[in-house]
Backbone as numpy.savetxt, mean C-alpha at the origin, in Angstrom:
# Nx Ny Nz CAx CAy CAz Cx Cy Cz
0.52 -5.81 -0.16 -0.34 -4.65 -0.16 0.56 -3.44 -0.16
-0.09 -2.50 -0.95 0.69 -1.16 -1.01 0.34 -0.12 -0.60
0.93 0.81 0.11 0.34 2.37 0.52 1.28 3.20 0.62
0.73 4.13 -0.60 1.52 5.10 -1.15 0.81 6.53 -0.68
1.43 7.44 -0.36 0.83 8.91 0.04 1.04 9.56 -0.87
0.23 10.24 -1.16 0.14 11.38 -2.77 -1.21 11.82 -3.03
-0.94 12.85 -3.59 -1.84 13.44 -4.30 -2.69 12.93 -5.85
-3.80 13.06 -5.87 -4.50 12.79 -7.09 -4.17 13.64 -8.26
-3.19 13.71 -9.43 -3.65 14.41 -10.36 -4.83 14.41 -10.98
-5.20 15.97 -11.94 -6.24 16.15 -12.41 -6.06 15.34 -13.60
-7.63 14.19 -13.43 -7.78 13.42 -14.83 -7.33 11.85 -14.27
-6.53 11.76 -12.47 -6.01 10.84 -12.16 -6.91 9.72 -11.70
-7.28 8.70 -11.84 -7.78 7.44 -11.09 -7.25 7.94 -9.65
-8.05 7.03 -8.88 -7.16 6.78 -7.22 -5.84 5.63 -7.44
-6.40 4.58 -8.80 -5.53 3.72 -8.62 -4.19 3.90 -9.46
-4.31 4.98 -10.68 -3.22 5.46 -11.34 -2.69 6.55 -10.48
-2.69 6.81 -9.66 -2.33 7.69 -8.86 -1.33 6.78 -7.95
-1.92 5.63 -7.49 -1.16 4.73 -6.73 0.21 4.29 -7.42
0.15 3.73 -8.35 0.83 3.23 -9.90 1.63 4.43 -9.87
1.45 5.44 -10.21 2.19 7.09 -10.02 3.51 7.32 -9.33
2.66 6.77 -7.91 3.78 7.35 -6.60 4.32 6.16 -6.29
3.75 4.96 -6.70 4.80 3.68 -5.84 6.33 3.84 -7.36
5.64 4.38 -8.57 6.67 4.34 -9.21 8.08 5.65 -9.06
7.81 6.74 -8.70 8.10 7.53 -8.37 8.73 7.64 -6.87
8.16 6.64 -5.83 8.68 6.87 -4.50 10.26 5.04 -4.37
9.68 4.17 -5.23 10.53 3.20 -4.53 10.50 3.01 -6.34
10.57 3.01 -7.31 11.11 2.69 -8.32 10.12 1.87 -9.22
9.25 0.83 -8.54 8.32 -0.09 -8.90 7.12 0.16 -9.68
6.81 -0.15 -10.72 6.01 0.03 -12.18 4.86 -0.74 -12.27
3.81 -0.65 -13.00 2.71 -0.82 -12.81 2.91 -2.49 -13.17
3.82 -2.68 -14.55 3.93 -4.10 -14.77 4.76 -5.13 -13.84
4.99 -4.23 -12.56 5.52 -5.37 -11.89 4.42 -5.74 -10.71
3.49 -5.61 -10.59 2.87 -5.70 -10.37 1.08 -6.96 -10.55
1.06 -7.92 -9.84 -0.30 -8.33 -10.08 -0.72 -8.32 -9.06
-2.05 -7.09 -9.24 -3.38 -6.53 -8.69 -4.51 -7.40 -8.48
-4.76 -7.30 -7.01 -6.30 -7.88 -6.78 -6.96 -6.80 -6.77
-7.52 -6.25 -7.65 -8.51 -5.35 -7.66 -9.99 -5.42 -6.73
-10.06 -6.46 -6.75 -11.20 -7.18 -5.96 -11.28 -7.09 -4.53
-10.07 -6.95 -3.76 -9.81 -6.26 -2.23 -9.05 -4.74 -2.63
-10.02 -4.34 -1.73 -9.60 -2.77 -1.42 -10.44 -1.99 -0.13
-9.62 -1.15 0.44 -10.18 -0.81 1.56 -9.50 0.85 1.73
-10.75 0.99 1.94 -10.15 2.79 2.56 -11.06 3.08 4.36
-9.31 4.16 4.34 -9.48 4.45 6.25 -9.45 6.01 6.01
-10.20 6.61 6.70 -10.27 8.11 6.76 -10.06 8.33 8.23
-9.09 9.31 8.45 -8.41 9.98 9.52 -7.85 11.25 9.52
-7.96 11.69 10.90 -7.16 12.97 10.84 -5.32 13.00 10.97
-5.02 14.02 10.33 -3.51 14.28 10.68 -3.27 15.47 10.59
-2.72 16.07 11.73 -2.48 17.32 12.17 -4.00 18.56 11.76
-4.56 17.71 12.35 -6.40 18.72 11.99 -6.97 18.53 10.98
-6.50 17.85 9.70 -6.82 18.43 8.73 -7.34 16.19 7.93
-8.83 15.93 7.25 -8.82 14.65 7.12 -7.88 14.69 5.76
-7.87 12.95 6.32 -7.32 12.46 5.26 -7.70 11.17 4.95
-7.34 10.95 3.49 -8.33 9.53 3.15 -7.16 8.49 2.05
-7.44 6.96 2.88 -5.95 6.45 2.05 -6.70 5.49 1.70
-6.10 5.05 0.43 -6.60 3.94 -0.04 -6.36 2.81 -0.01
-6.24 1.77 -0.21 -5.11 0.14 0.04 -5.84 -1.07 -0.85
-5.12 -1.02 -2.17 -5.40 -2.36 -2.68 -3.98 -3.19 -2.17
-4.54 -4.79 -2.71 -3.80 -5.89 -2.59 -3.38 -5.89 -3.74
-1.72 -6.43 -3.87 -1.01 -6.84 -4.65 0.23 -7.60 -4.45
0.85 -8.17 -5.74 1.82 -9.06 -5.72 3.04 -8.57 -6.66
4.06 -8.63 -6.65 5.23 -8.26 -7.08 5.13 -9.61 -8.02
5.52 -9.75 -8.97 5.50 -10.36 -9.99 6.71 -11.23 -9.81
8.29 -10.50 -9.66 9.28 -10.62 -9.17 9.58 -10.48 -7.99
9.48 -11.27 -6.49 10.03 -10.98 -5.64 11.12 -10.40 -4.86
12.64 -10.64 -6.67 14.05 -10.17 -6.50 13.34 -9.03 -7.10
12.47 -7.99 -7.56 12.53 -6.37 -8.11 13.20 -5.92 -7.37
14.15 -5.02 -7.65 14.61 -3.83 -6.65 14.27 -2.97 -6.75
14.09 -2.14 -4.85 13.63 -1.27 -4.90 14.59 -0.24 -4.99
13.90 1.01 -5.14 14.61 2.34 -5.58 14.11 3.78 -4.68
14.59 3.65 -4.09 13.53 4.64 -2.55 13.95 5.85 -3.54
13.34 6.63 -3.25 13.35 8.01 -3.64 13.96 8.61 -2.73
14.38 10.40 -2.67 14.99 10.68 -1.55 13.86 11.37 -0.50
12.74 11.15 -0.38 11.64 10.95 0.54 11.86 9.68 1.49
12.75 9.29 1.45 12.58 8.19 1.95 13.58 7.68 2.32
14.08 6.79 3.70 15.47 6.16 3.89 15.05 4.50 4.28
13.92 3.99 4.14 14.11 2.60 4.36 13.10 2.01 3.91
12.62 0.87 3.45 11.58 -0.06 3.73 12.12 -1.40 4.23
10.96 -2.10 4.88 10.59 -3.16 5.33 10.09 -4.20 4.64
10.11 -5.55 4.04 9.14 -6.88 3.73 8.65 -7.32 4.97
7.67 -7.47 5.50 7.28 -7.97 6.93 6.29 -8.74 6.45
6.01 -10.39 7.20 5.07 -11.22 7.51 3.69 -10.36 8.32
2.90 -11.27 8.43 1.99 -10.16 8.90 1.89 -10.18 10.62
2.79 -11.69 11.19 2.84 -10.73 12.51 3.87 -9.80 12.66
5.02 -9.69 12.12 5.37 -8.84 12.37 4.80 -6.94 12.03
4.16 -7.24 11.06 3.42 -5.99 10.73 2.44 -5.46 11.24
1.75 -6.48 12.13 0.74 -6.04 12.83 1.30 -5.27 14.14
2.50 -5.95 14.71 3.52 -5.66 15.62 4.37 -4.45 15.31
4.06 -3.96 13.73 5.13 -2.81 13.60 3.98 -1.87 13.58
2.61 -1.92 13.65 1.77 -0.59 13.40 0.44 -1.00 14.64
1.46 -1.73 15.74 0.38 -1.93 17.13 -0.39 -0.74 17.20
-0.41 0.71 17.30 -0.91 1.80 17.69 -1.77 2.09 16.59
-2.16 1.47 15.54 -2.97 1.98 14.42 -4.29 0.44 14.15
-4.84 0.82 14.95 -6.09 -0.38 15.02 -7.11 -0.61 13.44
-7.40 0.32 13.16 -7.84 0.49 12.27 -7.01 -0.15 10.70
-5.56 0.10 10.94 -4.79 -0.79 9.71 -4.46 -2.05 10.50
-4.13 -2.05 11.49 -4.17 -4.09 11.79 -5.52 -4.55 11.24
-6.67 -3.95 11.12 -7.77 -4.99 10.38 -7.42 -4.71 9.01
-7.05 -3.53 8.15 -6.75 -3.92 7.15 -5.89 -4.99 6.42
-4.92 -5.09 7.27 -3.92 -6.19 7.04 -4.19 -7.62 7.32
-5.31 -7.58 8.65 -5.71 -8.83 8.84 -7.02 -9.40 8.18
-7.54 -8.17 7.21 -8.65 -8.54 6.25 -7.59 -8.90 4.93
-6.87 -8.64 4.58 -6.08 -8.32 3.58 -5.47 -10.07 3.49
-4.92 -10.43 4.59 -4.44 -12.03 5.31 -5.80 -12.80 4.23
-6.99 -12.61 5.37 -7.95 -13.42 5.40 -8.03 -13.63 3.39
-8.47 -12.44 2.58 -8.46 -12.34 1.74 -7.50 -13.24 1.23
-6.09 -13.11 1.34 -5.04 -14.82 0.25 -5.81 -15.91 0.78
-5.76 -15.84 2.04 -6.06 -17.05 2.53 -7.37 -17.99 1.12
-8.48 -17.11 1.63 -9.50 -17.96 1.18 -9.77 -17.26 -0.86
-8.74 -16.86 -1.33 -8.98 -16.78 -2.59 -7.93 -17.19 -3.70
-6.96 -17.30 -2.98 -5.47 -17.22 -4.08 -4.86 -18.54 -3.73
């Protein structure tokens, strides 16, 4: 699963927008990519006063060796199992069910 922060260009999908910034923030292209379009989930929250609304489809790296390419926004990522991920975003309740709907989802479709 991917979650990318960005803005919508004008004329942009939510999901070419996603495609946009994961290519732009870590290097990774739409064709490396296979999309479950079929799970998706959005969380609306505040940050610093002001809402905000994120989106989260499921997906698969086509290539597991892709490399990534962080942008200079950025100094690290993580591959995490999902306990550990649930364990890396304990304080955000609302994305442990995404992730643990997201689980359930391989589980019973792929």
């Amino acid at each position: 699963m991917f979650q990318i922060i960005g803005h919508v260009d004008p004329g942009e999908s939510e999901l070419q927008t996603a495609f946009r910034e994961t290519e732009e923030e870590a290097g990774l292209k739409q064709e490396d990519f296979i999309m479950y379009q079929n799970f998706q989930r959005t969380l609306n929250y505040e940050v610093q006063g002001k809402p905000k609304r994120v989106v989260y489809w499921l997906s698969e790296l086509k290539n597991p060796n892709t490399p990534i390419k962080l942008s200079d926004e950025h100094i690290d990522f993580k591959w995490l199992n999902l306990a550990l991920a649930l364990n890396y975003v304990e304080k955000y309740k609302d994305f442990q069910q995404v992730l643990n709907e997201a689980e359930s989802f391989i589980k019973s479709n792929l």
